[in-house]
Structure formats: structure tokens, C-alpha cells
C-alpha positions in Angstrom: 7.9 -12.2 36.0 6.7 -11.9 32.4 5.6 -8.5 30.7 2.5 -8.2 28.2 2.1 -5.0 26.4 -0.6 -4.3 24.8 0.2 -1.5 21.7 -2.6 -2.7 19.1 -5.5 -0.2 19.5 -6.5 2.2 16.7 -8.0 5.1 19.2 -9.7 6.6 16.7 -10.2 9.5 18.7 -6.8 10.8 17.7 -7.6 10.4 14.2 -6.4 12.6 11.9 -2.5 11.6 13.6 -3.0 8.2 14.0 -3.6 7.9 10.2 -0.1 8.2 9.6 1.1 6.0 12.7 -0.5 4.3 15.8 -0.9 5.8 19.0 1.9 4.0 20.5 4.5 5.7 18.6 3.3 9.4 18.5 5.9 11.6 20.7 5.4 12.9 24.2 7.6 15.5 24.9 9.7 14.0 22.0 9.5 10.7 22.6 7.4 8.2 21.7 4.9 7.2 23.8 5.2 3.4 23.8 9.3 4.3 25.6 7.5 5.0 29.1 6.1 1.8 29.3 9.0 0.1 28.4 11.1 2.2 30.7 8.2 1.7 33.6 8.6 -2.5 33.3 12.3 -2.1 33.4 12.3 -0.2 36.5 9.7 -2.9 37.8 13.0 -5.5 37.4 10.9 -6.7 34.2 12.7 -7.8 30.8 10.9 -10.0 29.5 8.3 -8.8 27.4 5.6 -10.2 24.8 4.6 -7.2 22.9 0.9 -7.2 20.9 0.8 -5.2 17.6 -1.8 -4.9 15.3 -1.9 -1.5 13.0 1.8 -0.7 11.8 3.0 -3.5 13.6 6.5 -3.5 11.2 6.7 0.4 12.1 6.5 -0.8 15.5 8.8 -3.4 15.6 11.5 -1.9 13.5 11.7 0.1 16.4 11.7 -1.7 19.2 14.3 -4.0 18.0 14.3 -7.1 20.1 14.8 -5.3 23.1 18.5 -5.3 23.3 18.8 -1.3 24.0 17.0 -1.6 27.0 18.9 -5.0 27.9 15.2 -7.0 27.4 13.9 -9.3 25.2 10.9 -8.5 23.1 8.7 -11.1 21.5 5.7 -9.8 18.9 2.2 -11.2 18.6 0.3 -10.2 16.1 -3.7 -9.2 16.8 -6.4 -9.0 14.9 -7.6 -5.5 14.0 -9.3 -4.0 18.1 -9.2 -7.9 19.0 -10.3 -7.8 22.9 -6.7 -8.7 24.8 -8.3 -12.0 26.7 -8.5 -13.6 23.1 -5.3 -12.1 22.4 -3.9 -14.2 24.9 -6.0 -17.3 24.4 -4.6 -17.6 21.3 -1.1 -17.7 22.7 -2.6 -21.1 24.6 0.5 -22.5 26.0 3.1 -20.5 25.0 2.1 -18.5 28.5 3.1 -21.1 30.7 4.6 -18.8 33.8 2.4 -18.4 36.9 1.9 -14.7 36.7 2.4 -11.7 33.7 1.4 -8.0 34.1 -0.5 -7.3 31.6 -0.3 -3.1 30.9 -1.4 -0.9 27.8 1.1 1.0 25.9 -1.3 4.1 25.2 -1.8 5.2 28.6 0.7 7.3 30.2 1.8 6.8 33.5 4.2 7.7 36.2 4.3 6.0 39.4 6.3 3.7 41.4 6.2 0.3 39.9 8.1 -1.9 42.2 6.1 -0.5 45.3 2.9 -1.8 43.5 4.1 -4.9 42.5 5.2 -5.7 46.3 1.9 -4.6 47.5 0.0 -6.7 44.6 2.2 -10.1 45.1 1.2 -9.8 48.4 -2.4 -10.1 47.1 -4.8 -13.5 45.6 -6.2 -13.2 42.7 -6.6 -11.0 39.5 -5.0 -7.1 40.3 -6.1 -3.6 38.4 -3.9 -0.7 39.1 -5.8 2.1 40.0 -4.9 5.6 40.2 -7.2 8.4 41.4 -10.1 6.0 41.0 -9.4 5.4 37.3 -7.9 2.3 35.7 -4.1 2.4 35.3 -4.2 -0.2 32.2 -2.3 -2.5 34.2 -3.0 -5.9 35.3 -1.4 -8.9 37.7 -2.8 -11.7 36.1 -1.8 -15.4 37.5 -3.1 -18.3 36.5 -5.7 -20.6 38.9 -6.8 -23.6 38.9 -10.7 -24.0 37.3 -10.9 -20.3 36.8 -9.8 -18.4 33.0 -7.2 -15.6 34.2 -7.0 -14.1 30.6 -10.4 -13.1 30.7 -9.9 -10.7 34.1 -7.6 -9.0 30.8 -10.4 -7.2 29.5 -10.3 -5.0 32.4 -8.0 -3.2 30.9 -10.7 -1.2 28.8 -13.4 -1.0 31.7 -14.0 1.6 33.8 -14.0 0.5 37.3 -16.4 0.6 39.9 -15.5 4.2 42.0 -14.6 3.8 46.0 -13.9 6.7 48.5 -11.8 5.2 50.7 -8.2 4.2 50.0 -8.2 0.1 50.5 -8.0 -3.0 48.1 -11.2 -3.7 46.9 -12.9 -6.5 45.5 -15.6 -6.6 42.6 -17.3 -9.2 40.9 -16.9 -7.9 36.9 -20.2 -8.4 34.9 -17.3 -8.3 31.3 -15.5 -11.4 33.0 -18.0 -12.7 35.4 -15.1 -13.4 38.1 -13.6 -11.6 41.2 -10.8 -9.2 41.0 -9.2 -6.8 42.7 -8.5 -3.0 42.1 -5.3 -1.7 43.9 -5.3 2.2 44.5 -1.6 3.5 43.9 -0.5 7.2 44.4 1.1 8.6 41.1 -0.1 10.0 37.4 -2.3 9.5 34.9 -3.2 10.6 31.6 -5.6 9.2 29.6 -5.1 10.6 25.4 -8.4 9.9 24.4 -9.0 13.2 22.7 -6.7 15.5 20.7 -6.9 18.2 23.4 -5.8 15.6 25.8 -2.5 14.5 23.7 -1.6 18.4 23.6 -2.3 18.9 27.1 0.1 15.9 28.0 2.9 16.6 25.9 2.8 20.4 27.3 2.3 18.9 31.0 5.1 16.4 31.0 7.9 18.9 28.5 7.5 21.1 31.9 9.5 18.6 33.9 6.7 18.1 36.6 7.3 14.3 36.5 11.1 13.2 37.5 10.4 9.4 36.9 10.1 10.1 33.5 13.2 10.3 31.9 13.2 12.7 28.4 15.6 13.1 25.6 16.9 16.3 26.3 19.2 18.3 28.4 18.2 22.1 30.2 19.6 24.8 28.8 18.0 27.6 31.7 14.8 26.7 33.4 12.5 27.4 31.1 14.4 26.0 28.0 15.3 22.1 26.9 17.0 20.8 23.7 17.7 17.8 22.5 20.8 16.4 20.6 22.4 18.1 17.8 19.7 21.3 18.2 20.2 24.9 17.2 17.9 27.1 19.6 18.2 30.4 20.7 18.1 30.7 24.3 15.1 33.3 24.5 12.6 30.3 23.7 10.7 28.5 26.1 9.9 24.8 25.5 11.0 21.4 25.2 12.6 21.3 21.8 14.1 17.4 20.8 17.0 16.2 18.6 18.2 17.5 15.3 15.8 20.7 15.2 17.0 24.1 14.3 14.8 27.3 14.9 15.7 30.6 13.6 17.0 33.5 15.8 13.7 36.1 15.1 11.4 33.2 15.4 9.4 32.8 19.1 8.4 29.6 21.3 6.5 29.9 24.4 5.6 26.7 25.9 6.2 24.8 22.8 6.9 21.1 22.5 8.6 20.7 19.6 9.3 16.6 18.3 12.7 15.6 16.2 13.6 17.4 13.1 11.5 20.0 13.0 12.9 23.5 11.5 11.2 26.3 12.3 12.0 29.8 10.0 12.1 33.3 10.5 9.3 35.5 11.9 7.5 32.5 13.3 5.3 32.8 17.0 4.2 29.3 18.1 2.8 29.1 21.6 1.3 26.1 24.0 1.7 24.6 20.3 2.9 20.5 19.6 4.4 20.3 17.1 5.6 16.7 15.5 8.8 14.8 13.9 10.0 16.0 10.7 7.7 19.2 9.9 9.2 22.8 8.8 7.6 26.0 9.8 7.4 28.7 7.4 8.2 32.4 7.8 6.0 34.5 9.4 3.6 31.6 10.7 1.5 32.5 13.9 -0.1 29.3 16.2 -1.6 29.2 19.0 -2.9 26.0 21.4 -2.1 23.8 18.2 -1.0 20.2 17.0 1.5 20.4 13.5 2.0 17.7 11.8 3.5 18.8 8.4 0.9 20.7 6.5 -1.5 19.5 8.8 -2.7 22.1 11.4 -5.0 20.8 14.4 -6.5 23.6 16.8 -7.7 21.9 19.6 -9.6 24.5 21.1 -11.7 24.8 18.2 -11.3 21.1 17.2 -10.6 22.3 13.5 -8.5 20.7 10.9 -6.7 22.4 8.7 -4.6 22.1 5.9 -1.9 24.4 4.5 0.0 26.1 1.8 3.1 23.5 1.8 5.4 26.7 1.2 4.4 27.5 4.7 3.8 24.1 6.2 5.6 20.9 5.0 6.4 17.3 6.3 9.8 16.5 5.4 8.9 13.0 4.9 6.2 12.6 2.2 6.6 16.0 0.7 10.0 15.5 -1.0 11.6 16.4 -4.4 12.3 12.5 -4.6 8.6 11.2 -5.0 7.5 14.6 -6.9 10.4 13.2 -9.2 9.3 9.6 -9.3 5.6 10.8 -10.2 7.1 13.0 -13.3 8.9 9.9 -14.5 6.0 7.0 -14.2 4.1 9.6 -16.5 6.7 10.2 -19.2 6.9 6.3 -18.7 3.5 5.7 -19.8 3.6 8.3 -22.4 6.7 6.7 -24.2 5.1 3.0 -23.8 1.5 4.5 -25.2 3.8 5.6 -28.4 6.0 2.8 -29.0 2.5 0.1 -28.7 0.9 2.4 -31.5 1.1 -0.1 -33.9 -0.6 -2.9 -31.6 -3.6 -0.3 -31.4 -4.8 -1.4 -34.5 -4.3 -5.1 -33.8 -6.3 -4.2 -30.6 -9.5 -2.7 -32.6 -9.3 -5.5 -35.1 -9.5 -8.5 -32.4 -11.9 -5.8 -30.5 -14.6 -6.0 -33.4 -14.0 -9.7 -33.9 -15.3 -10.7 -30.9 -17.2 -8.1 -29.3 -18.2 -5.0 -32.2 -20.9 -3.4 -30.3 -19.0 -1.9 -27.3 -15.5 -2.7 -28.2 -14.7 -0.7 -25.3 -15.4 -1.6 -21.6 -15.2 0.6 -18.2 -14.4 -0.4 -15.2 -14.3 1.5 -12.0 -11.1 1.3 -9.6 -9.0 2.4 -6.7 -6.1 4.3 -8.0 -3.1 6.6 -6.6 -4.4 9.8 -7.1 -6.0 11.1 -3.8 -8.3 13.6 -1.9 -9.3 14.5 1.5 -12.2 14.5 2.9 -14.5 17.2 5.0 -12.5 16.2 8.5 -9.1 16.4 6.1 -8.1 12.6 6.1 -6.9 11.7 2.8 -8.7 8.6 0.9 -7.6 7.6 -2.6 -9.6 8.4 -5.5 -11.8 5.9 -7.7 -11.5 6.3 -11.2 -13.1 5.1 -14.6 -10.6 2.8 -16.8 -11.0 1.5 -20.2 -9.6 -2.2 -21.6 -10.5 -3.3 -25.3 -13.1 -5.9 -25.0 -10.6 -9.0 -26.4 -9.4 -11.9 -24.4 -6.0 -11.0 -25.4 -4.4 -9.5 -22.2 -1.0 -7.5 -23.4 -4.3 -6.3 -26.2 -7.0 -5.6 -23.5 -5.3 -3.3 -21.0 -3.7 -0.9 -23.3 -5.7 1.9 -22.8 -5.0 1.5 -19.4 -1.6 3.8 -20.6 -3.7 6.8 -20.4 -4.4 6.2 -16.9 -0.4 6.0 -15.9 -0.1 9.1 -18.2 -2.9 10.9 -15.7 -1.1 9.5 -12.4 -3.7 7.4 -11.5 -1.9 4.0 -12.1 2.0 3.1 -11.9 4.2 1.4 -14.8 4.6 -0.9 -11.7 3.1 -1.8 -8.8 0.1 -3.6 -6.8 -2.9 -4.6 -9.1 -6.0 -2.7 -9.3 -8.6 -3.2 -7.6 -12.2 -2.3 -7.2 -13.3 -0.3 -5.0 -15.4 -2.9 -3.6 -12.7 -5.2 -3.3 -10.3 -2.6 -1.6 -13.4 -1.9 1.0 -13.8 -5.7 2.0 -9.7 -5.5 2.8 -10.0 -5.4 6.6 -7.5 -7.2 8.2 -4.3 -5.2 8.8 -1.9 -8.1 7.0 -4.4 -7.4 4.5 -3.9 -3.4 4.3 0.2 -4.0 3.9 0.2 -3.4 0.3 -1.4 -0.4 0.2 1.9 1.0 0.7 2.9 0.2 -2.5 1.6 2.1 -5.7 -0.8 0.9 -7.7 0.5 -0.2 -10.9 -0.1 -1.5 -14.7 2.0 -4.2 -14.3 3.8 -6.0 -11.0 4.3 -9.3 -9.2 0.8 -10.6 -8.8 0.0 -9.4 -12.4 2.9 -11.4 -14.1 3.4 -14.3 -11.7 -0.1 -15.5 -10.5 -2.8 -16.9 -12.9 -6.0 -15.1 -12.7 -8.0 -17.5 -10.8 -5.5 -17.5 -7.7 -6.9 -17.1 -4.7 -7.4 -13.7 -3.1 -5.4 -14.2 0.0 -1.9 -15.9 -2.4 -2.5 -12.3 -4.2 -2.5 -10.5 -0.8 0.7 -12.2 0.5 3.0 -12.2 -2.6 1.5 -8.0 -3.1 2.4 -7.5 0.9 5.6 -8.9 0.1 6.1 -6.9 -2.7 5.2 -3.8 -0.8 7.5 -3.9 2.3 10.6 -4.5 -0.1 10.5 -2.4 -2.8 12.9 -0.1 -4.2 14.1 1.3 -7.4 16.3 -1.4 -8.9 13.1 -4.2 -7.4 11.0 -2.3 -10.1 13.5 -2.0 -12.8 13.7 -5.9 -12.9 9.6 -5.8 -13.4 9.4 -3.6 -15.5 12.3 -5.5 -17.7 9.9 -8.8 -16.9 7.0 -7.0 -18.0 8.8 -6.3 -21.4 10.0 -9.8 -21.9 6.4 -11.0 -21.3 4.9 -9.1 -23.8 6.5 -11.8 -26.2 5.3 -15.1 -24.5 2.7 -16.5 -24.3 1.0 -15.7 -21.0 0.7 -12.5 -23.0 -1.2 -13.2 -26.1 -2.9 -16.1 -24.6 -3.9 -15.4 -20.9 -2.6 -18.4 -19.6 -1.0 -16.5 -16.5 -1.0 -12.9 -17.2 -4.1 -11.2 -16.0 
């Protein structure tokens, strides 16, 4: 039998976290949450597994790998952005040709015994749901029937069932699918993370060892203490604490969760707090029935968002020296460039007047680096007002966009700018890849593409861009953007835009 795991939905409801990944990789008890279902199948004797991803679907499969650590195979399908899992599957057409698949969702969090349901559900006809405590388990036996669509009985995945009080198989007829199924009752756990509170809740619930199917990254050091590899704790803490952590000796945990590479400093008192991978504490910090992520402080009781002083709170990953670094050297970039093209300016204001003298300069609005956060905290980049010199000449026109490298808001190199109406009607997730690359003056689409290419060519070749960039990749544009300046895509706008 054949797996199908479903780990493409945005649940929103965890939003501020899943801005940063998807729900299928956020730790429980410091792991990520997409590991239980894997682990679950390959207790069910399943290795064979076609996994769906949608949002941060290279995050995902980078990884997951191809399954070899778990001795399975993984396959990837990509979905379009909360695509309902029976078209999903359509899609796929005849690449599904085995009789049966269990169909399952990676953001539900279960612990039961799989190879006593799939006994009692092979013994079954039909369509199968997994139910647990009257609630739908997110997991499907789907096999395939002769005049009758079994991918559509998919979408029973995220419907709520019709309750029953007594403990047999029963059958429904689903108004979503419009065909008979059955829902299978199974003794076991369930937790549905549909809220914030309910992710800290869970990760609290399962760090106290209360579940021994589950299987977590960390050994006991007394009974109310567990550390991961390679972590520094003292042993009057109490908590789940995972690999590469170090907390000081006058800091305090009780009932704490604490995810990979987290350092927590002097003075601290964190407790029934979650706190997530690569995030440092600062000295003297006091949380209670909290989610950290970095500077970002969640109380779930209160369902406030907060964000802190990153002397006190910090992510390890995007607050680093290296990118403050970077930032200080695109401006003195653009400052030098602005100097050394003084004597074009001129040149610019004399081909300005010829051809356009009563507003030689233009504005245009766009989407740029610079960013700021909203009343619920999520961050959103800023729009801002750039100038070109009304002239057909390009290297000519976009010079005053130097002062907007020289402010941060644009890159020497990087992505072209866009509108902000253009960035809004980006909605497809291939079509979100490169916004993680900057936003720059000068870059792959700007130099390689002419200017009437079409939107999607300037998508792919700026999502390729994005996912393999590096310091030496922008050297050799920046170099190409130099040598351009004396051809004559330049000075003509046959290709340069």
C-alpha cells in the first residue's frame, strides 16, 4: 500500500508562525510536526509515499530528502495554493494506478495504533475515515471502484463528520462528495492545532511523555527533565529542552518546551512557555503561558502579539551581523555608483528636456525592501515613491533610482521592482519564490529579458535567481551590469528595461 500526505495547507489560524514556515514543519516537543506522520505510516509497514506541498514546498523537501532516513521513498506533488485534495489527486490522473492509498494530513497530530486500524479497515468496502473520539483523524482508505470517483471521498479530510454514540462502523452518504463512506472509530489521540493556544497546549502535552508511541529527540535526565543532543542544562529545570541549546545556571524552566538552538541567559523565568528553533533569551526575561519565536512574543492567554527589544529577544537566523553587514555595504554601493555617474547627470537633464521639458521628472510607486509590521505584528514590505528621468534612454532614466539603494529601499542587485499592484496580483506560490531575493536596481530579468517578455518568463528566470543566489552569483551581475552600461541595450533599450 501507497501513502498520500497531504502537508500543503496555510492554517492561517497559526498566523503570525506560519509566516515564517508552514505548519508542517513547526516543532512539537522539538520536532517538527510533519516526523509523526511519517513515523506513524512507517509503523503502518508503509514506505511509499507521495507527499503534496504547496507553501515552502523547497523548505519542505530539503528536508525530507527522498525518504532514505526513514528507509522510504518520497515523491512531491506540487498543489496549488489551499487546492481541495480530490483535485489534488485528479491531477495526478494515472500516475495513481494501485488499488488503494491512505490518504492522511500532515497537520494533525496523532497517536494511535496504525496497523490495528488498517486490519480492521481492509476488512471493510468502500471509502474509510478514521475517527477518533468522534472527530475526524485526517486519515483516509481510499480504493478505487469501478463507476464511482474514489478521490472525491478525499475531501473528507476537512469535514467534520456526522457524530454517533455508539462505537460501530458507520455509514453516511456525504452531501461534499455525494457518495457512501465509512467512518471507523479507533481508540487513541488527537490534537487538532487550529489555534495558537492549541499548538502550545500540544507541544506542553506531548514534552510530558504521556504518549509512548511517539518517539522524541531527547533523552531523560530525572523525571521531570529531557535534553536533547549536545545541550547544556542544569538539572533543577523542568521541561523538554532539544538539541544544541544551552541555558544558564541562574536561569529557571518549569514546564518549558524549548525547540533546537535556543540559548537562554542569566536571570531568565520561563514557565508552561514554547519556545522555538534558533531564538536567545535575554537576561532577566520573565514569560509566562507563551509562544517565542525570536523577538516575537505570543501570549496565548491573552492572544497578544508582541514584539521585543532584540537585546532581549533575538532569532539567530535573520537577526545576524552578516545581513546588517550586507545592508551597510549595498548603501555605500549605491553612494559610490551615484558619484562616479555624476557626469551622466547632466547628459540625463539634457536628453530629459529634449523630449519631455515639462515634468522631466516622473514618480512611480513600488514595492521595495524596506519593511513594517502591521497592528497584528506581521511584517509587510513598504511601498515607496521613485523617480526615473523622463528619456527613453534606460542606463539615463533610472539613475535617480541611486538614491533609493542609498535609503535601503532597493538593492545594487536583485529582483526587479514592481508595483504594488503587480506584487498583489502574485498569488500562486511558484509565483511568491522570488520574494526571497532582494529587490534590486539591476539583476537577471533586468539585463537578460526584453521589456515586453512575458510576465510568467520574468517569474521563472527571477525564481530561479532567488533560490540560488549567493555572494559571488551577484558579483558576476553586478560586473554584467557594468559591462552593459557600454552596449547598446543600454543607450538604446533594445533589451535593458
Amino acid at each position: 500500500m501507497k501513502a498520500i500526505l497531504f502537508a500543503d495547507r496555510n492554517n492561517i489560524e497559526l498566523q503570525p508562525l506560519t509566516h515564517k514556515t508552514c505548519i508542517a514543519l513547526l516543532p512539537i516537543a522539538a520536532k517538527p510536526l510533519i516526523d509523526y506522520s511519517i513515523e506513524l505510516l512507517f509503523k503502518g509497514d508503509i514506505h511509499e509515499v507521495i507527499i503534496i506541498i504547496s507553501a515552502y514546498a523547497n523548505e519542505i523537501e530539503n528536508y525530507l530528502g527522498n525518504g532514505e532516513r526513514w528507509g522510504m521513498h518520497f515523491d512531491y506533488v506540487l498543489s496549488r495554493e489551499q487546492e481541495e485534495p480530490a483535485s489534488v489527486l485528479a491531477r495526478l490522473g494515472a500516475k495513481l494506478n494501485d488499488h488503494e492509498y491512505l490518504i492522511i494530513r500532515a497537520d494533525i497530530l496523532r497517536s494511535f495504533r496504525i496497523r490495528r486500524f488498517l486490519k480492521q479497515a481492509m476488512a471493510l468496502e468502500g471509502q474509510i475515515v478514521a475517527t477518533i473520539n468522534e472527530s475526524n483523524t485526517g486519515i483516509c482508505l481510499l480504493r478505487k471502484q469501478i463507476g464511482i470517483n474514489p478521490w472525491q471521498a478525499s475531501n473528507l479530510l476537512y469535514f467534520s463528520l456526522p457524530s454517533t454514540k455508539d462505537n460501530t462502523q458507520v455509514q453516511h452518504i456525504s452531501s461534499e462528495t455525494s457518495e457512501i463512506f465509512s467512518s471507523l472509530k479507533i481508540d487513541g489521540n488527537l490534537f487538532f492545532l487550529d489555534s495558537l493556544k492549541a499548538y502550545h497546549d500540544t507541544n506542553l502535552t506531548v514534552s510530558q511523555g504521556n504518549f509512548p508511541t511517539f518517539v522524541l529527540p531527547v533523552r531523560s535526565v530525572h523525571k521531570k527533565l529531557q535534553k536533547g543532543y549536545c545541550s547544556d542544562v542544569p538539572e533543577h529545570n523542568e521541561g523538554l529542552v532539544g538539541a544544541f541549546c544551552r541555558v544558564h545556571t541562574q536561569a529557571t524552566l518549569l514546564q518549558v518546551v524549548l525547540s533546537d538552538e535556543v540559548i537562554v541567559d542569566r536571570n531568565v523565568q520561563l514557565k508552561n512557555t514554547v519556545v522555538l528553533p534558533e531564538s536567545y533569551i535575554g537576561p532577566g526575561i520573565k514569560l509566562q503561558n507563551a509562544i517565542v519565536w525570536g523577538n516575537l512574543v505570543i501570549q496565548v492567554d491573552s492572544h497578544t502579539v508582541v514584539f521585543a527589544d532584540n537585546l532581549l529577544l533575538a532569532n539567530f537566523e535573520k537577526e545576524t551581523i552578516s545581513i546588517q553587514l550586507a545592508s551597510k555595504i549595498n548603501r555605500s554601493l549605491g553612494l559610490f555608483t551615484c558619484f562616479i555617474s555624476l557626469p551622466l547627470w547632466p547628459l540625463a537633464l539634457l536628453a530629459t528636456l529634449l523630449q519631455n521639458p515639462r515634468t522631466p521628472l516622473e514618480k512611480i510607486k513600488l514595492r521595495g525592501n524596506l519593511t513594517k509590521r502591521d497592528q497584528k505584528g506581521v511584517l509587510h514590505s513598504q511601498d515607496f515613491i521613485a523617480l526615473e528621468w523622463a528619456t527613453s534612454i534606460p542606463l539615463l532614466r533610472h539613475l535617480p533610482k541611486l538614491f533609493a539603494v542609498i535609503s535601503g529601499q532597493l538593492c545594487m542587485v536583485g529582483v526587479s521592482p514592481q508595483t504594488p499592484t503587480q506584487a498583489e496580483a502574485r498569488t500562486e506560490a511558484w509565483e511568491k519564490v522570488r520574494d526571497d531575493a532582494p529587490v534590486g536596481l539591476i539583476g537577471p530579468s533586468q539585463l537578460t529579458l526584453s521589456t515586453d517578455a512575458p510576465i510568467e518568463e520574468r517569474l521563472i528566470v527571477e525564481g530561479y535567481y532567488a533560490r540560488t543566489r549567493h555572494v559571488g552569483i551577484d558579483i558576476l551581475w553586478l560586473l554584467r551590469g557594468l559591462f552593459t552600461c557600454f552596449t547598446k541595450r543600454a543607450w538604446l533599450g533594445i533589451r535593458m528595461k
